[in-house]
SEKOLTOR-297931 format. One line per 4 residues: number of its first residue (from 1); for each residue y, z, x of C-alpha. Coordinates in nm, 2 decimals, m for minus. Layout:
NUM	Y/Z/X  ...
***
This chain:
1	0.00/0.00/0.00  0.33/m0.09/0.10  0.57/0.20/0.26  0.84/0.16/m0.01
5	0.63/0.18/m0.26  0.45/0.53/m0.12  0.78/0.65/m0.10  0.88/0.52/m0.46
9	0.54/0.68/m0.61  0.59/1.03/m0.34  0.98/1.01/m0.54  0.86/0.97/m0.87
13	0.58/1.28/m0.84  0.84/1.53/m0.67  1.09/1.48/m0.90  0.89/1.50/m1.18
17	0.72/1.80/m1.07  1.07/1.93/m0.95  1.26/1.84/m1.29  0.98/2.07/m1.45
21	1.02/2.38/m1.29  1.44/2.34/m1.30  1.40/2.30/m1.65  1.14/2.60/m1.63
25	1.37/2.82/m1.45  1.68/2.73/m1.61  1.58/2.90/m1.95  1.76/2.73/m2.19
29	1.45/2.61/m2.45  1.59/2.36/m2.71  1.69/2.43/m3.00  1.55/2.08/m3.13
33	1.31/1.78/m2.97  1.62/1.61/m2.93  1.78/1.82/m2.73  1.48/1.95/m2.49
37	1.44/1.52/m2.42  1.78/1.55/m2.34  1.77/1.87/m2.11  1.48/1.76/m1.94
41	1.62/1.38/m1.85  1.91/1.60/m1.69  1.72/1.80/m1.49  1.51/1.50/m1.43
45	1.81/1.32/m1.29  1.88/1.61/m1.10  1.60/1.63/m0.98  1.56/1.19/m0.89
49	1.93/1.25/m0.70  1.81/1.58/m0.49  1.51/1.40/m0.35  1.66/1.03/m0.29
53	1.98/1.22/m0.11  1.69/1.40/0.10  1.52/1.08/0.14  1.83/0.94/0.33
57	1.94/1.25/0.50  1.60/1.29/0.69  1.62/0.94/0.75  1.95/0.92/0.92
61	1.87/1.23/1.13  1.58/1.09/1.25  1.76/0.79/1.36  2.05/0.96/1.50
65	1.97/1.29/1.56  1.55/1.32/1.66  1.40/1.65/1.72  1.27/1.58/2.06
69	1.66/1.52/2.17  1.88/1.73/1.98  1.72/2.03/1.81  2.02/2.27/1.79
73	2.26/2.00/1.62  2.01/1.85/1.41  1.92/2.18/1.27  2.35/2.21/1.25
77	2.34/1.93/1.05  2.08/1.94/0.81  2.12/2.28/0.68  2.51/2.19/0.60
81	2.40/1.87/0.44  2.20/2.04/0.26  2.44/2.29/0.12  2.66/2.00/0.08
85	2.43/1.80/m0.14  2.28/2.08/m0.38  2.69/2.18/m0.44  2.79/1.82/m0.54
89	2.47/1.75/m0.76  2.50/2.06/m0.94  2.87/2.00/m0.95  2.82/1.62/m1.11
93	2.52/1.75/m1.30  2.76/2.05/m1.42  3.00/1.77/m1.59  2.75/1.62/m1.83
97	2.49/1.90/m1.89  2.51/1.98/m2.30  2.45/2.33/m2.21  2.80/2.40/m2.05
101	3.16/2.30/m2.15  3.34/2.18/m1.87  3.65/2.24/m2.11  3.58/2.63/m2.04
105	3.68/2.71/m1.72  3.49/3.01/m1.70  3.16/2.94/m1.88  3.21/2.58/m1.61
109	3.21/2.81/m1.30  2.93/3.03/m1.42  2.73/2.69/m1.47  2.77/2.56/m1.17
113	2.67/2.90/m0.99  2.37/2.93/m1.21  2.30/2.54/m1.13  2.38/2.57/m0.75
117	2.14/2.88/m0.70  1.87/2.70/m0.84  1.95/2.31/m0.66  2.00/2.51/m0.31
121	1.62/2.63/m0.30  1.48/2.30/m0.45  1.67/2.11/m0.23  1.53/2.38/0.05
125	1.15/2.31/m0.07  1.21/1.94/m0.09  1.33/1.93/0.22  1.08/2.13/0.39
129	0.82/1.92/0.22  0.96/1.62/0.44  1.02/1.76/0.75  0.69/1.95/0.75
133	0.51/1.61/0.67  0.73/1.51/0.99  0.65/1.75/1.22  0.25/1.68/1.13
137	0.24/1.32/1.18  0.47/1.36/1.53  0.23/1.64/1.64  m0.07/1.42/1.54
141	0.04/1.16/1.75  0.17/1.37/2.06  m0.20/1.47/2.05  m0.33/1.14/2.06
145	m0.11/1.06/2.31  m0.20/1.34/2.52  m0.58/1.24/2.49  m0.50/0.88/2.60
149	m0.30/0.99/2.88  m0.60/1.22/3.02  m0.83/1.00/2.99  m0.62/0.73/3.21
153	m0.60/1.03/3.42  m0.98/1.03/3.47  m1.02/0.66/3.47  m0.76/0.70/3.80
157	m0.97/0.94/3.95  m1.29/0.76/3.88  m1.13/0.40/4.00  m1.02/0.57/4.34
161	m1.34/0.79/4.39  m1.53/0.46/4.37  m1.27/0.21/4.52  m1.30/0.51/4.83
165	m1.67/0.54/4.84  m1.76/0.18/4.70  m1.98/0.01/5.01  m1.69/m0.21/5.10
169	m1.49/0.09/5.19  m1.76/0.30/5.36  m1.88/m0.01/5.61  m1.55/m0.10/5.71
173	m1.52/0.31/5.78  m1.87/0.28/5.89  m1.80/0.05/6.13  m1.41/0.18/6.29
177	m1.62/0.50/6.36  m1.87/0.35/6.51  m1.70/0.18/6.79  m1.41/0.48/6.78
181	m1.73/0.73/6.89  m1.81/0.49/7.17  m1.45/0.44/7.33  m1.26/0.76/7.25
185	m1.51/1.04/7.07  m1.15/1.23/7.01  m0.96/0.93/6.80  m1.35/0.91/6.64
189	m1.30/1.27/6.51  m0.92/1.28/6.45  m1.05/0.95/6.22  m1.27/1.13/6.04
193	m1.07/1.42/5.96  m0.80/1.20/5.82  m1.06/1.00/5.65  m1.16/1.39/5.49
197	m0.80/1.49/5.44  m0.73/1.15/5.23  m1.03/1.17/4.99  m0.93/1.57/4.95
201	m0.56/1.54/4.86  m0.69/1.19/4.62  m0.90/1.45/4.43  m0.64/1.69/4.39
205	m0.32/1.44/4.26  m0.57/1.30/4.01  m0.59/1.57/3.86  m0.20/1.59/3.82
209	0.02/1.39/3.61  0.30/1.35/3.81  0.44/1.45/4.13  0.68/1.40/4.38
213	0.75/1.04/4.55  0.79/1.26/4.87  0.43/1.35/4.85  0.29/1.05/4.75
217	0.45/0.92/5.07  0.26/1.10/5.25  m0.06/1.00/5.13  0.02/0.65/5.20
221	0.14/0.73/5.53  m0.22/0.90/5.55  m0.40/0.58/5.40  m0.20/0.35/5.65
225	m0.30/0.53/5.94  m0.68/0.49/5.84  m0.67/0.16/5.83  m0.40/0.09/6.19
229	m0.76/0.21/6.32  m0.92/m0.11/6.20  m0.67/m0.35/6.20  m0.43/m0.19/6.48
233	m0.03/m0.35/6.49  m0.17/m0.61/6.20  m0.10/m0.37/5.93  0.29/m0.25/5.90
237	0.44/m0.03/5.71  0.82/m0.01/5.62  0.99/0.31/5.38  1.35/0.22/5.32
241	1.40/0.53/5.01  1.74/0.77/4.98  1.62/1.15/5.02  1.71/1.22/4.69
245	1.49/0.93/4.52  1.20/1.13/4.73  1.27/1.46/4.52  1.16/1.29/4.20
249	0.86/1.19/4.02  0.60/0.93/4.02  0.24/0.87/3.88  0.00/0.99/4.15
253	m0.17/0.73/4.37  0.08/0.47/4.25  0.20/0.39/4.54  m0.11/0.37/4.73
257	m0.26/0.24/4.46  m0.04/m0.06/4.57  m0.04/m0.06/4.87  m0.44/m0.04/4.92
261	m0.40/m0.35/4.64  m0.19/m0.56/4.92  m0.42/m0.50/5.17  m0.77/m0.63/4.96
265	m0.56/m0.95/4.87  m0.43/m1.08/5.23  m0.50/m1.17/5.51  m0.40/m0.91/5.76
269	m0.51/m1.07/6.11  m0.32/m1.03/6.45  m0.20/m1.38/6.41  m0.10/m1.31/6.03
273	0.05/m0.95/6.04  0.05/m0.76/5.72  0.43/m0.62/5.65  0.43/m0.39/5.35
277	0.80/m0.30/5.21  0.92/0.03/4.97  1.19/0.00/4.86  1.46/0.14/4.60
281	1.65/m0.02/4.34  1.82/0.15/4.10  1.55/0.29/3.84  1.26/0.18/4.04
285	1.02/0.18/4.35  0.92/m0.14/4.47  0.63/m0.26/4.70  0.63/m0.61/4.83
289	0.47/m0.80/5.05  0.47/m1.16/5.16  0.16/m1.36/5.01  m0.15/m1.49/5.22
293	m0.40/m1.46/5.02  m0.74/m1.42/5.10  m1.04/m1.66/5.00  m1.28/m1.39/4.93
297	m1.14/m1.04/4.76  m1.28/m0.76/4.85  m1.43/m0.54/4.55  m1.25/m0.34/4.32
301	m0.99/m0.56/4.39  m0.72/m0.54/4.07  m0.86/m0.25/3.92  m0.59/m0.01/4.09
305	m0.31/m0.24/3.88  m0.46/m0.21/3.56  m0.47/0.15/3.56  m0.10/0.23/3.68
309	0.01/m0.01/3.39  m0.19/0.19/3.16  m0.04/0.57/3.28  0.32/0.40/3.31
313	0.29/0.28/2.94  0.18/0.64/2.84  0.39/0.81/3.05  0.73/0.67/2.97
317	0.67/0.36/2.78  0.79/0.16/3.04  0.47/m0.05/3.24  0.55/m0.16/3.57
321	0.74/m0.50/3.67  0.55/m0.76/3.85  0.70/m1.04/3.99  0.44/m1.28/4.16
325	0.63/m1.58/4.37  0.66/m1.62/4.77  0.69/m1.21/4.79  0.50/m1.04/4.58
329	0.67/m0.69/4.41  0.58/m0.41/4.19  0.89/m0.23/4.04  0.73/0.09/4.00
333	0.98/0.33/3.70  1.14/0.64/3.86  1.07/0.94/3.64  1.38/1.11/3.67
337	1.24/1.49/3.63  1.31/1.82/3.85  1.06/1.94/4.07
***
């Protein structure tokens, strides 16, 4: 069913249901059928012009004024418009009720006291109605989004955990340790405790869902360094980021997720140098690298792309910018949060 015409049909119950118990606690029974059809149509009316008004009020504050953003003056604002609109309805309701002579001054005030006392708390319940239904379908789908954002979480860790340990990954380590134990059993060693030290702090930002560009530099300083054992000067890194870009957030492994990306697509050679960039632009992180492709990818290859696009989209809303030509970048979103 269309949404109008839920909201029509949700109109039509409430004020129905409302009318009923204004008339109920008004207690002014008809003296005749006539004027009961006529009492109740008022209080009907009432009733149809309390709920639209709340219709459109709720509306425009959640346009203008959301929860998530401004709590204090929505709250401001809502409880004044709704003083506001019970006093007018059961001010213009007041004028034409058969029960009250607008000609008496008096018998007019004491009216529209007895009518605004009882359109302040429907207006209250009708209102509450809304907002409660609101606050449900917003807390239904914060839930949902949390659940979609954990489990990109553990696809993350599960991607790197088996982009780490995949067979690719462990002959290529495999083999640098190999011939670093038979020329220099100390750069063997300090290999293999960076090799530990990588795979440890992996396991521990997965399980995070942000954290600080500054640290995730230093994981891709780590990763980097793994791999200048097997490809020496062919592999370069360059960071060109402000200190105060390094002091806010980022989805972990991005970065390396990126970089380890570049490295399973090109050619990285000692007569085709790899040169990886960072860099900042305003909003964003970007990793480029000048294209030369490989023939054959190595596995896994992709996978790591997929995935940040996914967190990004549930992080922020905002995926990642690729821009594939001579160079190719990833504009990575900034989140702008405090440590």
């Amino acid at each position: 069913m269309p949404r109008i015409f839920r909201y029509i049909l949700l109109l039509i119950a409430v004020a129905a249901i409302g009318s009923l118990l204004y008339y109920i606690l008004a207690g002014s029974p008809p003296e005749a059928e006539m004027a009961g059809i006529i009492s109740f149509a008022i209080s009907f009316g009432h009733t149809v012009t309390i709920t639209a008004s709340c219709f459109w009020l709720i509306d425009t504050l959640n346009k203008r004024l959301p929860w998530k953003t401004a709590a204090r003056k929505r709250l401001l604002y809502e409880i004044s418009s709704i003083i506001l609109i019970s006093l007018t309805v059961a001010f213009v309701f007041g004028l034409i009720s058969p029960n009250i002579s607008w000609h008496n001054r008096s018998e007019f005030v004491e009216g529209f006291k007895y009518n605004a006392l009882i359109a302040v708390p429907v207006t209250v319940i009708i209102v509450s109605i809304f907002e409660g239904s609101v606050f449900f379908r917003e807390w239904k789908n914060t839930l949902l989004e949390q659940e979609r954002l954990q489990k990109a979480h553990l696809q993350a860790q599960y991607n790197n955990l088996k982009n780490q340990l995949n067979p690719h990954f462990l002959f290529n380590s495999l083999n640098t340790l190999t011939s670093l134990i038979e020329l220099d059993q100390e750069r063997a060693v300090a290999y293999l405790q960076n090799i530990s030290k990588y795979l440890r702090i992996v396991l521990t930002q997965t399980n995070e869902e942000v954290i600080s560009v500054r640290e995730e530099l230093e994981l891709v300083q780590l990763y980097i360094n793994i791999q200048k054992e097997r490809f020496g000067e062919s592999i370069k890194l360059e960071i060109s980021l402000p200190d105060e870009v390094k002091q806010q957030k980022i989805a972990p492994l991005a970065l390396q997720m990126l970089v380890e990306n570049a490295i399973k697509h090109n050619v990285v050679s000692a007569t085709l140098p790899l040169k990886i960039l960072i860099a900042y632009e305003p909003g964003f992180i970007t990793v480029s690298n000048k294209k030369q492709a490989k023939k054959q990818l190595e596995g896994g290859a992709g996978i790591g792309l997929q995935n940040i696009k996914k967190r990004y989209e549930l992080l922020n809303g905002h995926a990642p910018i690729i821009i594939d030509e001579d160079f190719f970048t990833v504009k990575i979103p900034v989140l702008e949060l405090s440590i």
